[in-house]
C-alpha positions as CSV (number, residue, x, y, z in Angstrom):
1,X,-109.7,-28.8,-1.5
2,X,-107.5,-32.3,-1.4
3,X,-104.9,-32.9,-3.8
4,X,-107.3,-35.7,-5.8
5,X,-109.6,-32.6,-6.7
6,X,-107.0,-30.2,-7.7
7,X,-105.8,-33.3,-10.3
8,X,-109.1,-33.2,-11.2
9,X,-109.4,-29.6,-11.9
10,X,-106.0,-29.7,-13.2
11,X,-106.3,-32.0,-16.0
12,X,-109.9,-30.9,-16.8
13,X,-108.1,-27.5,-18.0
14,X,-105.3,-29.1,-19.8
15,X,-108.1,-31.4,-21.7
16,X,-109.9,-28.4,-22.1
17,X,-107.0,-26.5,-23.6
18,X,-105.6,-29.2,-25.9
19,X,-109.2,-29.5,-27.3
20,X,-109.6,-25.6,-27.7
21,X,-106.0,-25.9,-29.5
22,X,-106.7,-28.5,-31.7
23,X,-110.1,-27.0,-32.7
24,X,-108.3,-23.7,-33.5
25,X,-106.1,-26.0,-35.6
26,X,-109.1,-27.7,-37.3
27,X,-110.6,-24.3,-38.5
28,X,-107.2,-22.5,-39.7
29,X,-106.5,-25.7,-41.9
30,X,-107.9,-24.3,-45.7
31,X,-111.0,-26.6,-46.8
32,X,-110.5,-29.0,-49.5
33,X,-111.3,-27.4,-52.7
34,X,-114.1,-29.5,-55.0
35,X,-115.7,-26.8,-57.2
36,X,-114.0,-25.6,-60.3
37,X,-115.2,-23.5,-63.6
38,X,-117.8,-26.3,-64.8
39,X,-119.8,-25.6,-61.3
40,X,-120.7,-22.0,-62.6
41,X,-123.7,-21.2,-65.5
42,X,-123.0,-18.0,-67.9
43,X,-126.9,-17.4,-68.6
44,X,-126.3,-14.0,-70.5
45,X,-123.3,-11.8,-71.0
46,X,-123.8,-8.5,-72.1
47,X,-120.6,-5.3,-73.4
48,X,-121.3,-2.1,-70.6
49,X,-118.4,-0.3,-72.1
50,X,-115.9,-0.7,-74.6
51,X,-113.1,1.3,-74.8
52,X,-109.6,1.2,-74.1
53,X,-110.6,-1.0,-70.7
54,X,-113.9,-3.3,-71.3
55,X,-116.9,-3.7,-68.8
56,X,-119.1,-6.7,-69.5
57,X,-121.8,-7.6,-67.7
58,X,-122.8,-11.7,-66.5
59,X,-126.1,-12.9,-65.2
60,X,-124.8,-16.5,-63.6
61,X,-125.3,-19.1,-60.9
62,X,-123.0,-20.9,-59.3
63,X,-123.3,-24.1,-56.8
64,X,-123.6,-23.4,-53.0
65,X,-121.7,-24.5,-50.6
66,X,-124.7,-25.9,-49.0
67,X,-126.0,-28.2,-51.9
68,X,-127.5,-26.8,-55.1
69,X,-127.7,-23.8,-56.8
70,X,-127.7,-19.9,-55.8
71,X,-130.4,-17.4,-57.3
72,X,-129.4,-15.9,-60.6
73,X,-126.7,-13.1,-59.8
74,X,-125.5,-9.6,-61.7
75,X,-121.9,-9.3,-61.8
76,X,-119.9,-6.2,-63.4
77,X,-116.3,-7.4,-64.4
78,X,-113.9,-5.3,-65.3
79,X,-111.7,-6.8,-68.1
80,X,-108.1,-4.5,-68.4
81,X,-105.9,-7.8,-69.7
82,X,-103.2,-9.0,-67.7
83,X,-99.8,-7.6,-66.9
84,X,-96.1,-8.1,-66.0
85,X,-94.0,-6.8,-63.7
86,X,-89.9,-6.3,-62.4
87,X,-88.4,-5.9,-59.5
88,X,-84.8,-5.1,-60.8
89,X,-82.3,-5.9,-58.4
90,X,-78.4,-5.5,-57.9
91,X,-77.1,-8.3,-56.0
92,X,-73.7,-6.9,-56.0
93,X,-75.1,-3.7,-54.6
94,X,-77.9,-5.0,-53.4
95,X,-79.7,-1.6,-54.3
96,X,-83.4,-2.1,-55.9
97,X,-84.4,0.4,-58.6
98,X,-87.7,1.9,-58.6
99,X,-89.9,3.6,-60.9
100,X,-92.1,6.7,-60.0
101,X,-95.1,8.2,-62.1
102,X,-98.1,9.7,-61.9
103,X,-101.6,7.8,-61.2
104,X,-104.7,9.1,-61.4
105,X,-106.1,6.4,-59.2
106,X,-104.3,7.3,-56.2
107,X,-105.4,10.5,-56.2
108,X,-108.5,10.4,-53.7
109,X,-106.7,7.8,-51.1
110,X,-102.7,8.5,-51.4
111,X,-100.6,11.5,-49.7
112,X,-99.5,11.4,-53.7
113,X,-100.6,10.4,-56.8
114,X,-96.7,9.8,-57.5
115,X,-96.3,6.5,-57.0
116,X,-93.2,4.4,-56.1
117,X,-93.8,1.3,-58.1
118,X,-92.0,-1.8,-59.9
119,X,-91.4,-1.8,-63.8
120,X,-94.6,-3.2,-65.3
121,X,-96.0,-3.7,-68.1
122,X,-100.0,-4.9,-69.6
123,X,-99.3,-8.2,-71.6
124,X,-99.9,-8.4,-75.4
125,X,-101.4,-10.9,-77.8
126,X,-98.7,-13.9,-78.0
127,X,-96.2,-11.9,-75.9
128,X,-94.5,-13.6,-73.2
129,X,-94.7,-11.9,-69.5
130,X,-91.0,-12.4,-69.4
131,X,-90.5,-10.6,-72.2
132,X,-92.7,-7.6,-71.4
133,X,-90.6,-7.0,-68.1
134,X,-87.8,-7.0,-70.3
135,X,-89.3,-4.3,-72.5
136,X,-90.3,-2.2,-70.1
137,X,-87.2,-1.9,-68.4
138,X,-85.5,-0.4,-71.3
139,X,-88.4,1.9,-71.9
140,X,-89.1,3.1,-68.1
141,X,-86.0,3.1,-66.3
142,X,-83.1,2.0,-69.5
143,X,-81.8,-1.2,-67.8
144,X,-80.9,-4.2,-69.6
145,X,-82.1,-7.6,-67.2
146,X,-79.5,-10.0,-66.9
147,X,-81.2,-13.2,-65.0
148,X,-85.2,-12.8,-64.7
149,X,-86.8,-15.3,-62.3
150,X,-90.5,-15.5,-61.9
151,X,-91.5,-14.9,-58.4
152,X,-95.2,-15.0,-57.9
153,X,-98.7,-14.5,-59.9
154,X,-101.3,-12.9,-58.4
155,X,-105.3,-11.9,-59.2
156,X,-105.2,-8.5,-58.5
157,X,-109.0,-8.0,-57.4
158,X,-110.9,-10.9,-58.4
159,X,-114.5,-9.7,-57.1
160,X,-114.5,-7.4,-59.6
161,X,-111.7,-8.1,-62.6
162,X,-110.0,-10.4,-64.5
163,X,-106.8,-9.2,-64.6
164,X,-103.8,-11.2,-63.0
165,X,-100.6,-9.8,-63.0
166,X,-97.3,-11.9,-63.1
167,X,-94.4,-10.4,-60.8
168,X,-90.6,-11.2,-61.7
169,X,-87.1,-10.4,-60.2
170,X,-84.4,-9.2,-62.5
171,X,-80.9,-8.8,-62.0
172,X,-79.5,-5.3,-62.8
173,X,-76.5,-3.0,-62.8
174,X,-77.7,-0.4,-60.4
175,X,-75.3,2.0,-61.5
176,X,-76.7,2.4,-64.4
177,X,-80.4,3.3,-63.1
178,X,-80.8,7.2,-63.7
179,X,-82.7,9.7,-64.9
180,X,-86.1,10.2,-66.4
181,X,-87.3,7.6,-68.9
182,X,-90.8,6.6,-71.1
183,X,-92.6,7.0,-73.8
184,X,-93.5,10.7,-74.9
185,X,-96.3,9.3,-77.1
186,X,-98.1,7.2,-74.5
187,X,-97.9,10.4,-72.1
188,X,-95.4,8.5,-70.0
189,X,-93.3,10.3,-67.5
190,X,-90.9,8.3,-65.5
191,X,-88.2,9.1,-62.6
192,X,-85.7,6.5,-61.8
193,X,-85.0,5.9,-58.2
194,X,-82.2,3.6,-56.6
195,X,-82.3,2.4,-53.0
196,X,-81.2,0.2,-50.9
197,X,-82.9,-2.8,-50.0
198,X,-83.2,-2.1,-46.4
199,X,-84.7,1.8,-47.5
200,X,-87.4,0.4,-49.9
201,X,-87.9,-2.5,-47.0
202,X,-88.5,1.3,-44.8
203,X,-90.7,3.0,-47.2
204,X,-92.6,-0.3,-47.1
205,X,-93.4,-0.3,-43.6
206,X,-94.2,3.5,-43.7
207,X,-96.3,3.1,-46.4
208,X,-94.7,5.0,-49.1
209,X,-95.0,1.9,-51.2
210,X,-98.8,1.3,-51.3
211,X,-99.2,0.2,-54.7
212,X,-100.0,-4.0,-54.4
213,X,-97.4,-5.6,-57.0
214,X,-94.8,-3.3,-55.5
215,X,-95.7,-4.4,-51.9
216,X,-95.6,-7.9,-52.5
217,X,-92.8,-8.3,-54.9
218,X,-90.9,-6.2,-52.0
219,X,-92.5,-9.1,-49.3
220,X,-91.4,-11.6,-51.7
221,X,-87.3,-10.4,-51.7
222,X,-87.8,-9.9,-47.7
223,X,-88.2,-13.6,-47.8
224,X,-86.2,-15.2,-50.5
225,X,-83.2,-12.1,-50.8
226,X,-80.5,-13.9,-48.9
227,X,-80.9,-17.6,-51.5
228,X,-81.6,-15.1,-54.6
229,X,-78.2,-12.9,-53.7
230,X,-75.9,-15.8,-52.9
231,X,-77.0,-18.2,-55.9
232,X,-76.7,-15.2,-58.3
233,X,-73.5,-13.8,-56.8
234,X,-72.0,-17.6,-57.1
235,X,-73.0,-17.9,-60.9
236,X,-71.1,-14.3,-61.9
């Protein structure tokens, strides 16, 4: 083979490579977005339970991606409200509390149904998110929050409820985390726990934290910690 066709070959591969790279690039890029709430038709809605949770039932249609509409569809959707939750965390320490209780759905798919989880808390009629992680830190682990920053919001399984849950990070005394907290009238049982950040960053990756606010609030710190400790440090 003379050197003319091995150029050939050469660059053949390179064009072939750049042009498998930037079509890899071309699919990973997220589609622009042009279909909102108006594109979908509520034909019948329908109560399948109402108790302390609600179940209605929707026959809709919603435009295709392909032009038109879909076939009228059944969908179930759970409807538990929204929530709040805190990951309380010492910067001085830099220790994270934690909060562990009892939940029945773990039971079938968790070494425990004693969850490690964040402080959290279902949002009320005309209560602020902020204020509910405030709340419930007195009531489930007795820590007042000193700085509360919201860190992410997140639907927490769309394909089948509404609920979306709003995830903050609070600035605590550590030292003061202890004990067993709750409400005795809303059959509430709580242990405090305090760790390190690097232990619950452990239990993470073990998968002793399997709960999803927990798991992403903990992702969240992993990412922002070192701006989050310094700033708050800097303005004691």
């Amino acid at each position: 083979m003379n050197v003319h066709s091995c150029s050939r070959i050469l660059w053949s591969n390179l064009a072939k490579s750049s042009w498998q790279e930037c079509r890899m690039s071309q699919q990973a890029l997220p589609q622009t977005s042009h279909y909102s709430g108006d594109d979908v038709k509520i034909i019948d809605k329908s109560s399948g339970y109402n108790g302390f949770f609600k179940v209605n039932v929707y026959r809709l249609q919603h435009k295709l991606f392909a032009g038109g509409w879909n076939e009228p569809i059944v969908r179930e959707l759970f409807e538990r409200g929204h929530a709040a939750a805190l990951l309380p965390y010492d910067p001085v320490r830099d220790q994270i509390v934690l909060v562990e209780q009892f939940r029945i759905g773990a039971m079938e798919t968790s070494a425990t149904p004693w969850l490690l989880e964040l402080v959290a808390g279902i949002i009320d009629e005309g209560e602020t998110a902020e204020a509910v992680v405030r709340r419930e830190a007195v009531e489930e682990a007795g820590l007042a929050v000193g700085r509360c920053e919201h860190a992410i919001s997140y639907l927490v399984s769309p394909g089948g409820s509404t609920e979306r849950i709003e995830v903050y990070v609070g600035e605590v005394d550590a030292s003061k985390a202890e004990g067993i907290h709750g409400l005795a009238e809303e059959g509430e049982d709580i242990r405090v726990h305090v760790v390190s950040r690097e232990q619950a960053y452990a239990w993470l990756k073990e998968g002793r934290i399997d709960n999803a606010a927990s798991v992403i609030a903990l992702q969240w710190l992993a990412l922002n910690h070192g701006e989050l400790q310094t700033r708050w440090l800097a303005g004691r």
